[in-house]
N, C-alpha and C positions, 0 to 999 in steps of 0.2 A: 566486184564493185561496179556501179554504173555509171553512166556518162555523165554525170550530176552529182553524184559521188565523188567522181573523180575531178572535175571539174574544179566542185565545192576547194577539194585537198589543195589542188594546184595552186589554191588564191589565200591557202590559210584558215579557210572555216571548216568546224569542225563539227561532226554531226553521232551521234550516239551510234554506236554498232560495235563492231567486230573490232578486236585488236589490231588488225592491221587497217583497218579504214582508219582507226586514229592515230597510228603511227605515219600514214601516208598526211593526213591531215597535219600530224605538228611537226612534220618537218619543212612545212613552209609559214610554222608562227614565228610571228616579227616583222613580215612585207606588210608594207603600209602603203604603196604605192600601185595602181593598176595601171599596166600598158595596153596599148591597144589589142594586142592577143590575150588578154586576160578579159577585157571589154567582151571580146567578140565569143569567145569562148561560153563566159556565163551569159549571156545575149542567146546562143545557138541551145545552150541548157535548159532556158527559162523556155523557150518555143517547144525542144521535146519532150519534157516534163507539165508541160500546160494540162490544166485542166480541159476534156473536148468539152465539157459541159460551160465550160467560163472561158473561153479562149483568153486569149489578150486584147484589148484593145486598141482600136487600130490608131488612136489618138496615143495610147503610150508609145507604140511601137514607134511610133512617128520619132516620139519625142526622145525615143531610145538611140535612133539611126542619130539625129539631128549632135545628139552629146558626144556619140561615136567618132561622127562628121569634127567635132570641136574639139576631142582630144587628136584625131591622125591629123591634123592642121598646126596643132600646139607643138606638139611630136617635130614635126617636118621643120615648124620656124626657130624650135631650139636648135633643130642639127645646122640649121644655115646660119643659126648667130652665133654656133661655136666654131665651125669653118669661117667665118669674118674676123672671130676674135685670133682663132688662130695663126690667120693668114697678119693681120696688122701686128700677133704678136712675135712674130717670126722675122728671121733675118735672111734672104734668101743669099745665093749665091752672087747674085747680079748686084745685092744690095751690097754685099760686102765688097765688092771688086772696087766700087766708087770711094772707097775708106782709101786705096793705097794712095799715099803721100799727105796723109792726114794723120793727127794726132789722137790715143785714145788713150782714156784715163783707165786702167786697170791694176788690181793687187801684183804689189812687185818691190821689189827693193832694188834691181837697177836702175840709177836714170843717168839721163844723158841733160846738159842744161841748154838754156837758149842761144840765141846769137850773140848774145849781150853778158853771157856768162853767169847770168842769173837762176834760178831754178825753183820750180815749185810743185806743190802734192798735193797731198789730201789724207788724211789720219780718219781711218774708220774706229771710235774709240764705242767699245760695249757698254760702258757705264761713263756716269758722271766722276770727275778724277778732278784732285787736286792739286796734281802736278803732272804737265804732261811736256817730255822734251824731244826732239829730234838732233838726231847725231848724224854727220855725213863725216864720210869718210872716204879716201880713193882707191882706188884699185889694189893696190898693197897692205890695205887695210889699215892706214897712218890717217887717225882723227883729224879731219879737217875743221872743222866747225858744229859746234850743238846748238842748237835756235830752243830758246825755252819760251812754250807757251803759256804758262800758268793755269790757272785752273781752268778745266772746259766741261763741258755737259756732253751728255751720252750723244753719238753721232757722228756726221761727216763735220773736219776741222780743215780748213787750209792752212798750208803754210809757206813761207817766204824762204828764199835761201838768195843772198843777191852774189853768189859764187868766191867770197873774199874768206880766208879762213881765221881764226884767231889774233894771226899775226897781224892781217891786213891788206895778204897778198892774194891777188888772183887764185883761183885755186886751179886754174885749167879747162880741159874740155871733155875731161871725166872719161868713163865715163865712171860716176860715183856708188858708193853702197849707201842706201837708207835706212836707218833703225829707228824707232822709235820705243820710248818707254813711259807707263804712264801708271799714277799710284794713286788711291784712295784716301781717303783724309784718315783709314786707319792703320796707313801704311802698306797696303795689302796691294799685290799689280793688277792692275786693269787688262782688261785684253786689248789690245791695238793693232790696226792691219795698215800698213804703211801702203799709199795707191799712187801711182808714179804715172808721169804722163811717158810715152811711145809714140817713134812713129807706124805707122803700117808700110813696112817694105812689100808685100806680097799676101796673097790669100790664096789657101789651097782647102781641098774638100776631104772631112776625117771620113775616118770609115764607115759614118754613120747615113752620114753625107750632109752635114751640117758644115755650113764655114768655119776654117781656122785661121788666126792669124799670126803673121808672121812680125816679129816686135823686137827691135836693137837688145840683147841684153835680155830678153826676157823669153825668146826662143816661143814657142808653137803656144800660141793662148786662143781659146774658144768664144767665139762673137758672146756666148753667157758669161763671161766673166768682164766685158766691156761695162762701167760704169756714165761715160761719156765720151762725146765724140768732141776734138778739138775744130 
């Protein structure tokens, strides 16, 4: 096969001959994209393949290099705006260190309440529900209080707990279990993810070398799993 042939193959086009020029050819149908070694490639093709009698033009060439020039440019400024994107979307080591003695909203069913003995979440609810309730409970697992929200729409849902249980009595300084449960107008349960605030006692580096944190009650949770910073 020749340099032009082979070329052709490397980018998908396919040219009449021998069984294996067109098996080399359709094993790259479906690319619809050329990089810049596929550019420079059929570029380098079209020169040794040229007619000597009609060379190329020196006004194409020109205008060959100039397109060349504006795809390694294109190339270059996506790889530095996904190195930007991925630098702002990342959490670094230093970033997390500044969380310890701060609070973060993450998936959990432990929580600890406030000063004041109050306490509150956040219900990640799949679908729209037309009953959706919150149960707490303490450490022994003896029902303290269920907060019923009534009907809610798919999504984040807050909610209130001002720490007093059924009775009327303080409930404590916890720390508490969260459930929540939530049902469809045809009966049927909703999916629900109870999200509890923490604090960050500590951050340490997994094996990946990503930060992890360290959360009263809810043990080693990864900065991805952070929904908000208190």
């Amino acid at each position: 096969m020749s340099d032009f042939d082979s070329t052709l193959a490397s980018l998908g086009i396919g040219r009449t001959g021998s069984a294996a020029q067109q098996a080399a050819a359709s094993s790259n149908l479906g690319k619809t994209d050329m990089d810049q070694n596929d550019f420079l490639q059929l570029m380098t093709a079209q020169l040794k393949n040229q007619d000597p009698f009609a060379p190329v033009d020196n006004t194409q060439m020109v205008a060959q290099m100039a397109q060349f020039s504006q795809l390694a440019g294109v190339t270059e400024m996506n790889s530095t705006l996904k190195a930007i994107a991925d630098r702002l979307n990342g959490t670094t080591p230093g970033d997390a260190m500044q969380w310890i003695g701060r609070t973060v909203l993450t998936p959990g069913e432990t929580a600890y309440p406030r000063t004041d003995g109050s306490l509150g979440g956040t219900l990640d609810l799949g679908a729209d529900a037309t009953d959706v309730n919150v149960s707490i409970s303490d450490a022994s697992g003896r029902l303290l209080k269920t907060v019923s929200l009534g009907p809610q729409s798919k999504g984040s849902i807050d909610f209130e707990w001002d720490g007093s249980t059924d009775s009327g009595d303080p409930a404590g300084s916890g720390p508490f279990t969260i459930h929540a449960a939530a049902r469809n107008a045809d009966g049927g349960a909703v999916k629900v993810t109870p999200l509890v605030w923490a604090p960050v006692t500590s951050v340490t580096l997994g094996s990946d070398g990503s930060p992890v944190l360290t959360l009263p009650g809810l043990g080693q949770v990864p900065v991805s799993a952070v929904r908000q910073i208190g």
